[in-house]
C-alpha positions as CSV (number, residue, x, y, z in Angstrom):
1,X,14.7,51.2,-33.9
2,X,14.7,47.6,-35.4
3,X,11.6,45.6,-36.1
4,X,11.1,42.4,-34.1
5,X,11.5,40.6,-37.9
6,X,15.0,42.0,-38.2
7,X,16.1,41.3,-34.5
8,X,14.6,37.5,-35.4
9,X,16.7,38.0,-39.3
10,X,20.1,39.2,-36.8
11,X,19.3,36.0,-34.6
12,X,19.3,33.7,-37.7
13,X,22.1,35.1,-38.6
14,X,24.6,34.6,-35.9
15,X,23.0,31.0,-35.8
16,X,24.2,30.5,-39.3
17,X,27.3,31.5,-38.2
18,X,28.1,29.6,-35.5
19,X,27.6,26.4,-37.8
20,X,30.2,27.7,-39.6
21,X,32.0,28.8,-36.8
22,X,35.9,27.1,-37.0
23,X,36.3,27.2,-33.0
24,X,34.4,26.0,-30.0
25,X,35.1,29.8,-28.6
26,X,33.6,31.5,-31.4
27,X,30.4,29.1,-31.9
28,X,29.3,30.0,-28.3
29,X,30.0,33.7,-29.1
30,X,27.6,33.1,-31.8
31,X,25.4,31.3,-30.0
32,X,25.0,34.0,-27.7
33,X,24.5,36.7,-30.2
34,X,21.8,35.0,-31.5
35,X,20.2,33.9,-28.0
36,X,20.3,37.7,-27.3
37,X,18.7,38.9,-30.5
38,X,16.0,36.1,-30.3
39,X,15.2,37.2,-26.0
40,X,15.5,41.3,-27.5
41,X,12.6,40.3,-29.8
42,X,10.4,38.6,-27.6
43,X,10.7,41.8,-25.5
44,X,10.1,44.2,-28.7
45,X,7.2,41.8,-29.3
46,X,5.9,41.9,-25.6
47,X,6.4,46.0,-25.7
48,X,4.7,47.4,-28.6
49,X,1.2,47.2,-27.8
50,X,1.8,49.2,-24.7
51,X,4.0,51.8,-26.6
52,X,0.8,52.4,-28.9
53,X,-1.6,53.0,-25.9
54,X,0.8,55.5,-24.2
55,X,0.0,59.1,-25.1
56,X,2.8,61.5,-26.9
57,X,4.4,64.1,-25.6
């Protein structure tokens, strides 16, 4: 599973390449990308105090 430091480094990423982006089409699929990783890590963040307080199986 990724770290929340490389679901932000993947989010830099595709905002890097939506400025290079040649097309209006592909700058919003980049921009996207990156909005996802960015929300993904805010939810890895949120959820891994509670994953160390839950007991193993």
């Amino acid at each position: 599973m990724p770290t929340t430091k490389d679901l932000i480094e993947r989010a830099r990423m595709f905002d890097e390449r939506a400025e290079r982006a040649a097309d209006a089409i592909s700058r919003q699929h980049y921009r996207e990308m990156a909005a996802h990783y960015r929300a993904l890590s805010v939810e890895h963040r949120e959820a891994a105090p509670l994953s160390e307080h839950e007991p193993v199986h």
